[in-house]
C-alpha positions as CSV (number, residue, x, y, z in Angstrom):
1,X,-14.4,-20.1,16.7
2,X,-12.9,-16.8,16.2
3,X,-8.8,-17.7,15.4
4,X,-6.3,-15.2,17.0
5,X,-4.7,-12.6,15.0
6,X,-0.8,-12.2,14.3
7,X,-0.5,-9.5,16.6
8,X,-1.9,-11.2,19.4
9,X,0.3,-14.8,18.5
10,X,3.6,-12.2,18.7
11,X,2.8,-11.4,22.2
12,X,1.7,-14.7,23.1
13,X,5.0,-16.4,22.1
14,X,7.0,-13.2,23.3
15,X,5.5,-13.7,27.2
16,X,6.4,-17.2,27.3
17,X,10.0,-17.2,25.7
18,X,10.7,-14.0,27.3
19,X,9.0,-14.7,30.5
20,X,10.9,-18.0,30.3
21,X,13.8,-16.9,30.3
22,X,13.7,-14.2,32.6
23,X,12.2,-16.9,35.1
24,X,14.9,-19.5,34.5
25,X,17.6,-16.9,34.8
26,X,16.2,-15.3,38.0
27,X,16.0,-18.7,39.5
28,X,19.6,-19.8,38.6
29,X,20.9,-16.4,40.0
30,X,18.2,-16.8,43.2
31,X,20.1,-20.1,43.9
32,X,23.6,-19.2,43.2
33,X,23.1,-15.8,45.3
34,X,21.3,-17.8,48.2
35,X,24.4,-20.1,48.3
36,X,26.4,-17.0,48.4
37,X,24.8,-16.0,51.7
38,X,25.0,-19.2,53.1
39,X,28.0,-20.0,52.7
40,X,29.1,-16.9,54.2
41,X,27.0,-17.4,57.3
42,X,28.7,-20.5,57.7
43,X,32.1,-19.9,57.1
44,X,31.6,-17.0,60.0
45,X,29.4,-20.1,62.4
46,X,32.4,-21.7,61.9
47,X,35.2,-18.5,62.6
48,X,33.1,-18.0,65.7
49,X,33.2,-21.2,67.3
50,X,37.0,-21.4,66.7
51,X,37.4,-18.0,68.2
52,X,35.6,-19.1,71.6
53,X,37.7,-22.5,71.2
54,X,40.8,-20.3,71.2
55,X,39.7,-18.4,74.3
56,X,38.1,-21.1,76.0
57,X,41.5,-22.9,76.6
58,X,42.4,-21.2,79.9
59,X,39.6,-21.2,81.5
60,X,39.1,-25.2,81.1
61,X,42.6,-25.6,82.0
62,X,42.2,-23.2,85.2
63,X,38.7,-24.4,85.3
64,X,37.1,-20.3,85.9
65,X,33.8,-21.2,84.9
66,X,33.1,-17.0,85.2
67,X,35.5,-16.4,82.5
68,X,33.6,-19.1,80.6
69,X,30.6,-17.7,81.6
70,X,32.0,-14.1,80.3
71,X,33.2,-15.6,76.8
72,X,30.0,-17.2,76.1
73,X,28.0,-14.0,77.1
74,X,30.1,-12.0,74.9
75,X,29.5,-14.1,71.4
76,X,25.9,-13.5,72.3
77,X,25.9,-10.5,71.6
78,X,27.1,-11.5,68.2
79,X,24.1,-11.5,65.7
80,X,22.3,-15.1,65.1
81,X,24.2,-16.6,68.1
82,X,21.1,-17.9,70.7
83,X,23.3,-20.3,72.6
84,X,27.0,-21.3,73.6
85,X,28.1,-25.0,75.2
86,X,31.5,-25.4,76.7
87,X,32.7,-29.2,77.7
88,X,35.8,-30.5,79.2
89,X,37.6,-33.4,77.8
90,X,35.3,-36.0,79.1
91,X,32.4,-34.3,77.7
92,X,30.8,-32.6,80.7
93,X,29.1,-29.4,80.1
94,X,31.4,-26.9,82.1
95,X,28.8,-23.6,80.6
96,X,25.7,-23.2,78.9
97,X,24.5,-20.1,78.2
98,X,21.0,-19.5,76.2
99,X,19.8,-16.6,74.8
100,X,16.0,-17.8,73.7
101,X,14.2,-20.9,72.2
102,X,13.9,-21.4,68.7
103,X,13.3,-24.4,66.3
104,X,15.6,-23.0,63.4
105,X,19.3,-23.5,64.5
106,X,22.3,-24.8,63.6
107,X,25.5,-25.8,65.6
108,X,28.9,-25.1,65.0
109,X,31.6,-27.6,67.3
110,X,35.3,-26.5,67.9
111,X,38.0,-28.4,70.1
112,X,39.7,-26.9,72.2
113,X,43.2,-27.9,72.0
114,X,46.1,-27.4,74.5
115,X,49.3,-25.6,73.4
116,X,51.4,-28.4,74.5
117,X,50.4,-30.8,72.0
118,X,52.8,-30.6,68.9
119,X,51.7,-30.6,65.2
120,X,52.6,-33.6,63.7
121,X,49.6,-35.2,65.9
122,X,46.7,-33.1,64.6
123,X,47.6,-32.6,60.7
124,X,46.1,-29.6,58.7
125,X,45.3,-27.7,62.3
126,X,46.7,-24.3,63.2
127,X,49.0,-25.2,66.4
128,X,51.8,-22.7,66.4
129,X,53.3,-22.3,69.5
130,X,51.9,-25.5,71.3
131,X,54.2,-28.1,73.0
132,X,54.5,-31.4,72.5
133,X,52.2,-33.8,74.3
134,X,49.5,-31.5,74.4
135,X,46.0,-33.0,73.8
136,X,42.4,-32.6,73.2
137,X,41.1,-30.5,76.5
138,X,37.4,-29.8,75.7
139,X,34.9,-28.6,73.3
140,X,32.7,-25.8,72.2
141,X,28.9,-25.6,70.8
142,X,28.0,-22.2,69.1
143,X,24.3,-22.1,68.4
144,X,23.1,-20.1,65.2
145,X,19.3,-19.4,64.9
146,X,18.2,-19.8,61.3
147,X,15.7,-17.1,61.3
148,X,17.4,-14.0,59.8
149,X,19.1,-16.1,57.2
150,X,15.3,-17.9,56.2
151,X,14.5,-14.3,56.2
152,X,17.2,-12.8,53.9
153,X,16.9,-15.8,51.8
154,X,13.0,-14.9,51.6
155,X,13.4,-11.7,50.9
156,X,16.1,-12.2,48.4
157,X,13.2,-14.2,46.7
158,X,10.6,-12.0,47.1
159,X,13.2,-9.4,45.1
160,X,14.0,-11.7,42.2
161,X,10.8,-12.5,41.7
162,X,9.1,-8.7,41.3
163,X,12.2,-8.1,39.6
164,X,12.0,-10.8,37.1
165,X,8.3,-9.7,36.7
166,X,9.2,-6.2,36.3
167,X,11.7,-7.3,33.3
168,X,9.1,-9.7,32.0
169,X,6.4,-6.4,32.0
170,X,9.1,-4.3,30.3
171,X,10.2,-6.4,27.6
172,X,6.6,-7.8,26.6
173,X,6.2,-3.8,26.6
174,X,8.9,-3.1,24.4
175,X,8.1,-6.1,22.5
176,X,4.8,-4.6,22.2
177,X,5.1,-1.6,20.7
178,X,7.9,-3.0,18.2
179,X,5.7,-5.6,16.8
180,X,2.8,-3.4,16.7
181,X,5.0,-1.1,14.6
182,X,5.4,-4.0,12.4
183,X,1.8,-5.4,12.3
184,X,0.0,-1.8,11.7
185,X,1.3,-1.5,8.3
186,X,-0.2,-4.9,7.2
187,X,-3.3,-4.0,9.2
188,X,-3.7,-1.3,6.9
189,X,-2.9,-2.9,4.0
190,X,-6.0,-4.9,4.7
191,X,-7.9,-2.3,5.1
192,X,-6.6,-0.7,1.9
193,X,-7.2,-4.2,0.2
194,X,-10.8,-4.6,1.6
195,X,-11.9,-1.1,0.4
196,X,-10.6,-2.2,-3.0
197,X,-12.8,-5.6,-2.5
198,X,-15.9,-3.3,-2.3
199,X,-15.1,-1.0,-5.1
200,X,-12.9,1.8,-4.3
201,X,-10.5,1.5,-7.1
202,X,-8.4,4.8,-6.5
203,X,-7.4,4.1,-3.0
204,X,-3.7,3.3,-2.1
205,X,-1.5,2.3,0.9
206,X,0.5,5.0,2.4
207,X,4.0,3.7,2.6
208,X,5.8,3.8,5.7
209,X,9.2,4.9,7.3
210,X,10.1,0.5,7.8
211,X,12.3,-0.4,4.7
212,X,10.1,-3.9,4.7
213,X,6.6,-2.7,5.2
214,X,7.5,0.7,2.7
215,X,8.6,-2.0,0.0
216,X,5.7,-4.4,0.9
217,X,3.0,-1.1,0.4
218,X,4.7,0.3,-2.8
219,X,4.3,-3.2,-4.3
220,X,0.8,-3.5,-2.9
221,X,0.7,0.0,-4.7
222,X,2.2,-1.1,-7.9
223,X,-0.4,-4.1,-7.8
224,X,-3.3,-2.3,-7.8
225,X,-1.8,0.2,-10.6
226,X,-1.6,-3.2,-12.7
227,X,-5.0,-4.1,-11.5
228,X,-6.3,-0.9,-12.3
229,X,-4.9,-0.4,-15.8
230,X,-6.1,-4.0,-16.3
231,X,-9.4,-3.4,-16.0
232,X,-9.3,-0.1,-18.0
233,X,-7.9,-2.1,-20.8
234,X,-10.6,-4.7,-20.3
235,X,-13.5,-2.5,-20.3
236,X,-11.6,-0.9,-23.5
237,X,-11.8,-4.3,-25.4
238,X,-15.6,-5.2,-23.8
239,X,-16.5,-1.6,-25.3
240,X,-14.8,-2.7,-28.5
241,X,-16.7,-6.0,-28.7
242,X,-19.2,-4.5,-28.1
243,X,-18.4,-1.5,-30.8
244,X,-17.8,-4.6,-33.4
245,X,-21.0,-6.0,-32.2
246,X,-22.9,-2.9,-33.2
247,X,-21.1,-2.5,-36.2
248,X,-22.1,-5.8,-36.8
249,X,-25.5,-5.6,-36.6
250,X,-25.7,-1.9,-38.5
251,X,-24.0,-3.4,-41.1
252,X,-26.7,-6.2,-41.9
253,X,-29.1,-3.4,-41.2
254,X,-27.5,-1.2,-43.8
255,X,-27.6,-4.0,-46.2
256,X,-31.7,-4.5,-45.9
257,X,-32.3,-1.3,-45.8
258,X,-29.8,-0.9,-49.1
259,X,-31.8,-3.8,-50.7
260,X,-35.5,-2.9,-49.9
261,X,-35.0,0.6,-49.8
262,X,-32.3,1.6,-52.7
263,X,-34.1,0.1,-55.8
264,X,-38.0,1.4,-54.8
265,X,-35.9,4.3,-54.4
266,X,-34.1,4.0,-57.9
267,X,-37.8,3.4,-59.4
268,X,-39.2,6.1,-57.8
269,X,-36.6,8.4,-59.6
270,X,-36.9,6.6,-62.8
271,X,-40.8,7.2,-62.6
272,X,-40.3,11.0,-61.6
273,X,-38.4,11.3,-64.4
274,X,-40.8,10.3,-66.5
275,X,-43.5,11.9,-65.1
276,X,-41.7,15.1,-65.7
277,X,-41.2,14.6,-69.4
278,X,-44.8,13.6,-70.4
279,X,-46.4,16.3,-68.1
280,X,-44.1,18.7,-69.0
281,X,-43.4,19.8,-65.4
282,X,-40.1,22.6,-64.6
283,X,-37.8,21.2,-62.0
284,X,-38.7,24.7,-59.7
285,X,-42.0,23.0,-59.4
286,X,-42.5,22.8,-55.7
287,X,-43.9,19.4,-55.9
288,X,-41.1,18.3,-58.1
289,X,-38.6,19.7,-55.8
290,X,-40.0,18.7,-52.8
291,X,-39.9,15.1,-54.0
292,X,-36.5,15.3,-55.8
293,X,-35.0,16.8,-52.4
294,X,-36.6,13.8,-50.0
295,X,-35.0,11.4,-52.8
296,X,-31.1,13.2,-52.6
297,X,-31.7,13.2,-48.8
298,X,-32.9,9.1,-48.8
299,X,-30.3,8.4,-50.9
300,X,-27.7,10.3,-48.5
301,X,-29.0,8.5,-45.9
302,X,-28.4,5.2,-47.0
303,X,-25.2,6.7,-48.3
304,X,-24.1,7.0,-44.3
305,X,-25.7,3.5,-43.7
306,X,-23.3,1.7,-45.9
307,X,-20.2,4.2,-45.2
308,X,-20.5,3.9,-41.1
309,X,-21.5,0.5,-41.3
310,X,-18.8,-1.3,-43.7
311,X,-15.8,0.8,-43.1
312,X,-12.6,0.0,-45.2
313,X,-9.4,-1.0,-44.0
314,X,-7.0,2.4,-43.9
315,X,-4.5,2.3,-47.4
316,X,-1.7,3.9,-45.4
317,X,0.1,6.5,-47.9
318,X,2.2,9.1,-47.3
319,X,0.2,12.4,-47.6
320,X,0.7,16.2,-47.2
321,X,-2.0,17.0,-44.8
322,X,-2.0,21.1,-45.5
323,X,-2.7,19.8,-49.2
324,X,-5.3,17.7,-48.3
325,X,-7.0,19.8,-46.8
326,X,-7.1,22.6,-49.6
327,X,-8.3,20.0,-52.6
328,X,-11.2,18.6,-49.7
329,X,-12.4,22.7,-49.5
330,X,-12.2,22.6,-52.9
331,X,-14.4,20.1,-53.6
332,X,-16.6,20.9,-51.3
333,X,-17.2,24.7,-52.7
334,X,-18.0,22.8,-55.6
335,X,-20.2,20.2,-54.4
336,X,-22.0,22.3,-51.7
337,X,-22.3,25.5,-54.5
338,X,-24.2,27.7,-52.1
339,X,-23.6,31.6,-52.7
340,X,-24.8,32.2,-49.0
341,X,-22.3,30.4,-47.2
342,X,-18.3,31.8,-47.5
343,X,-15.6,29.6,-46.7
344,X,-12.2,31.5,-44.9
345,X,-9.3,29.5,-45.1
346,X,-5.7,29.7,-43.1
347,X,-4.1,27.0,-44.3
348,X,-0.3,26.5,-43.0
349,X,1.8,26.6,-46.3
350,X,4.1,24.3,-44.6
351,X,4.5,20.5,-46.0
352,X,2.9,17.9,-43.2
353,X,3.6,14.1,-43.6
354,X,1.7,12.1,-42.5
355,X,0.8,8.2,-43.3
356,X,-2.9,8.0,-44.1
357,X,-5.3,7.0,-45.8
358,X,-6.2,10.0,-48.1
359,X,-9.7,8.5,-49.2
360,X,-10.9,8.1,-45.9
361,X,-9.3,11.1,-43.6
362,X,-10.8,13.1,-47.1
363,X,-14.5,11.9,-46.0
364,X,-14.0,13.2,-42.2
365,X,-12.9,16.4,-43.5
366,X,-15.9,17.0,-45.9
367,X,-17.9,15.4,-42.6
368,X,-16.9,18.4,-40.4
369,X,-17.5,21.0,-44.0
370,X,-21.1,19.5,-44.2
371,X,-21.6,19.7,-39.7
372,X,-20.4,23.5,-40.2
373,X,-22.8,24.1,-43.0
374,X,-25.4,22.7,-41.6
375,X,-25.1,24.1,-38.3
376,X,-24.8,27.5,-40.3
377,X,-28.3,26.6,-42.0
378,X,-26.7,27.3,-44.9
379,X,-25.8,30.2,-44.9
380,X,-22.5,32.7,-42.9
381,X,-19.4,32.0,-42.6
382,X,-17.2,29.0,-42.0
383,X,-13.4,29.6,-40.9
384,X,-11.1,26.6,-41.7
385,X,-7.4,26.6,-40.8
386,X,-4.4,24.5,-40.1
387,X,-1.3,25.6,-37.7
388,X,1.5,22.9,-36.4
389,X,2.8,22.2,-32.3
390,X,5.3,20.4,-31.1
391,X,4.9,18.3,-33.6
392,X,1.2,17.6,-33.7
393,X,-0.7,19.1,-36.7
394,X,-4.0,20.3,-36.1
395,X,-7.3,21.3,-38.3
396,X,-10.1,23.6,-37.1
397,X,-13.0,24.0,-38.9
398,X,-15.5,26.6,-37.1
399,X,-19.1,27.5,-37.5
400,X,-21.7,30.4,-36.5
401,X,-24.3,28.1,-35.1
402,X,-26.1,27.5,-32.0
403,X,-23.1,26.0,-30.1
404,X,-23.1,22.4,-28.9
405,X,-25.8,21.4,-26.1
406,X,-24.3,21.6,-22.5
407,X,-22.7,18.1,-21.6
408,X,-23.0,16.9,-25.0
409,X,-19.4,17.4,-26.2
410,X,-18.4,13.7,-26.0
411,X,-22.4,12.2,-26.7
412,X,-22.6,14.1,-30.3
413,X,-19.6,11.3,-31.6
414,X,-21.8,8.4,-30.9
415,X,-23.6,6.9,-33.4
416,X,-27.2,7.9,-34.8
417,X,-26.8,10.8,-31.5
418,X,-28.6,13.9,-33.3
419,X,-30.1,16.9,-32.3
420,X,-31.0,17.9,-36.5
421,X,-34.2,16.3,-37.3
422,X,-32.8,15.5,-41.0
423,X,-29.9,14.3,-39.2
424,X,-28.8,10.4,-39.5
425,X,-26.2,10.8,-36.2
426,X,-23.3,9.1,-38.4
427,X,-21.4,12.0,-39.7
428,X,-19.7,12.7,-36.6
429,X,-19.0,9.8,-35.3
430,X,-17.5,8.0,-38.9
431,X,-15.3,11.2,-38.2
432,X,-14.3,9.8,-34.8
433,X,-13.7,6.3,-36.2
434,X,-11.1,7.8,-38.7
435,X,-9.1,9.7,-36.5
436,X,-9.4,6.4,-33.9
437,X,-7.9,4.5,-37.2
438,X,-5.3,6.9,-37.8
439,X,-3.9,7.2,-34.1
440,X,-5.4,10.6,-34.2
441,X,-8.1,12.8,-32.1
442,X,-11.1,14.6,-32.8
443,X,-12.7,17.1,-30.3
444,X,-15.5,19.8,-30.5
445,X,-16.1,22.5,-28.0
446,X,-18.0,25.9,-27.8
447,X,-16.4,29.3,-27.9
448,X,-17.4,32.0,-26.0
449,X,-18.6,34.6,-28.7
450,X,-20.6,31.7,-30.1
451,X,-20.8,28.9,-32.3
452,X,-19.0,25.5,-32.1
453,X,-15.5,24.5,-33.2
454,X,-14.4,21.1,-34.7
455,X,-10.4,20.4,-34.5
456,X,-8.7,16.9,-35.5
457,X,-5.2,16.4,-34.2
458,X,-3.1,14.3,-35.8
459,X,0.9,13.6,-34.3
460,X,2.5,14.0,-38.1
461,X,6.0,12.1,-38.7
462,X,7.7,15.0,-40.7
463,X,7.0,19.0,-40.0
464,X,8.8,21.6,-39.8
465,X,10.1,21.8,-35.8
466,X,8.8,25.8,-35.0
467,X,5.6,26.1,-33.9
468,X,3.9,28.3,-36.4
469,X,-0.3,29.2,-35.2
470,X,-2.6,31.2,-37.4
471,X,-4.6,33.6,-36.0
472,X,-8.4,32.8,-36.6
């Protein structure tokens, strides 16, 4: 059984107290107004029949039954009256006059008194100017038909009662549109909620112009903002458990591969050695070369195996990040010894503080050296520079290779992603784990004369505060 909503319950309870109480009052002012009326009608019955009593004197005493006849015509002609009696002090009928038949009367009796009769006899009556001895000399009957009053009381009804609809209609009306001022807002924030039920987590309430409802839909509001970040920093920590996982599982990976691949791989080295001494072989042999350069790159390999795999806990120091970055090009020049490749540096002479850990933020560097090389193939030119902003210190290192693939700006920091068939796919992304453990960014993108450009960002705790930008 479907239950009945709120809205509906509001008008349900509004029609039968309001409804109520329009009916009770109606009644209590139908019955008060009705007694009104007929009161009135009688208090006149009663002024009538007096006023024929009054007149009706002389003619009993005189006994003119015309002038009786005259007086009892004349209040006929007085609204209501259908019939006038007159009697003489023994009760005989001396006139009656009728003016139709009719089931609905009432009678109104006056004696008629004679003026010689004093006061004292007859307390409370009006007898100015009668004489003593006077005395009860007959009586009057004034007949009232019932029919108009019935009528007007009917009708009286009859007005109450559309009016007391009328009131009933209006205020359920008024009631209506109030409460479903009050309800649409909620209705809407159940809407709102059961789009969020199905998966639309950017949706909100649109507050309203009532103080209540507004504050209901901005907490409603504030809610899902809660729920929202909630979830974000949920999926962050699954993505982390799962990062760990990963990690995990590279790093017993790293440590088979290091123990059955590392020491055939030691052997094998040992053995070329030796095979070049008693054969007498150059080391520009291509054979030799060829099999001393798959043994560097093996051993390199492995190298990024262990590195990615078992990262070390930052040392946090406090380190000059401009002069970091000139000993790491240094070293590299030296290491990488390749007189096709040149390496243009504008490093910001500044001093950059920043808490690091010099080991590790030294291996990303020569990470994004070895990406530009290689993405040079060894050989053009490789622009490196440092500038400072708003406090944030940057470094750019930028090649003259193909550019990165379309939509693969965020994929190439993901581990073993490579598009180099010598590649291993750990470079980059050991890169993105040190800037991660340094509070720090790294971002590549495209430029539009060609090549790709690596930049780290780093928020540094002490530089100098005016922005100072190198031209590339």
């Amino acid at each position: 059984m479907k239950k009945f909503g709120f809205h509906f319950r509001l008008l349900i309870t509004a029609f039968f107290l309001i409804g109520g109480s329009v009916f009770v009052m109606g009644y209590l002012g139908l019955g008060m107004t009705q007694r009104y009326v007929q009161d009135r009608f009688e208090e006149r019955n009663q002024f009538l029949a007096g006023y024929l009593a009054r007149n009706a004197e002389l003619g009993i005493l005189i006994g003119d039954d015309r002038m009786l006849d005259r007086l009892g015509f004349s209040l006929l002609s007085e609204p209501d009256v259908v019939g006038v009696e007159i009697f003489d002090s023994e009760g005989n009928i001396i006139t009656s006059i009728y003016e139709e038949e009719t089931e609905q009367i009432i009678v109104s009796r006056s004696q008629v008194f004679s003026r010689a009769l004093g006061e004292e006899s007859f307390p409370g009556a009006d007898f100015r100017g009668l004489e003593p001895g006077a005395g009860i000399i007959g009586e009057v009957a004034v007949y009232f038909s019932l029919k108009e009053i019935h009528d007007i009381q009917k009708s009286l009804g009859r007005t109450f009662s559309i009016l007391s609809l009328a009131v009933a209609l209006l205020s359920i009306f008024v009631f209506y549109v109030i409460s479903r001022s009050l309800v649409n807002p909620v209705n809407k924030l159940a809407q709102v909620a059961a789009r969020v039920a199905s998966g639309s987590r950017k949706v909100r309430a649109v507050p309203d112009n009532i103080p209540e409802t507004r504050e209901l839909a901005l907490a409603f509001n504030s809610m899902l903002d809660s729920l929202d970040m909630s979830s974000k920093e949920l999926e962050r920590l699954y993505q982390d458990m799962a990062k760990q996982k990963t990690m995990a599982e590279l790093g017993k990976f790293a440590m088979l591969i290091a123990h059955e691949v590392k020491n055939p791989l030691g052997i094998i080295k040992s053995s070329l050695d030796i095979l070049k001494d008693e054969t007498g072989l150059a080391n520009d042999h291509p054979m030799i070369h060829y099999i001393e350069d798959e043994i560097r790159r093996i051993s390199r390999l492995l190298e990024d195996f262990l590195a990615f795999s078992r990262p070390s806990m930052p040392l946090m120091e406090e380190v000059d990040l401009n002069s970091l970055v000139r000993d790491c090009v240094e070293r590299f020049e030296i290491q990488a010894d390749n007189e096709h490749t040149s390496l243009i540096l504008t490093i910001d002479s500044r001093e950059v503080l920043f808490q690091a850990d010099p080991d590790l933020l030294a291996k990303a560097i020569y990470n994004l050296l070895k990406n530009a090389l290689e993405s040079n193939e060894y050989s053009g030119i490789i622009f490196v520079r440092t500038y400072s902003k708003n406090g944030v210190w940057f470094l750019e290192v930028e090649d003259q290779g193909p550019g990165i693939a379309l939509g693969m700006e965020e994929k190439i920091f993901e581990p073993f992603f490579t598009t180099r068939s010598k590649g291993s796919g750990l470079g980059l992304a050991f890169v993105s784990y040190v800037m991660d453990a340094h509070g720090g960014l790294v971002v590549g993108y495209n430029k539009e004369e060609g090549g790709a450009v690596f930049r780290m960002e780093l928020q540094a705790s002490s530089v100098n505060i005016e922005t100072q930008q190198p031209e590339p």
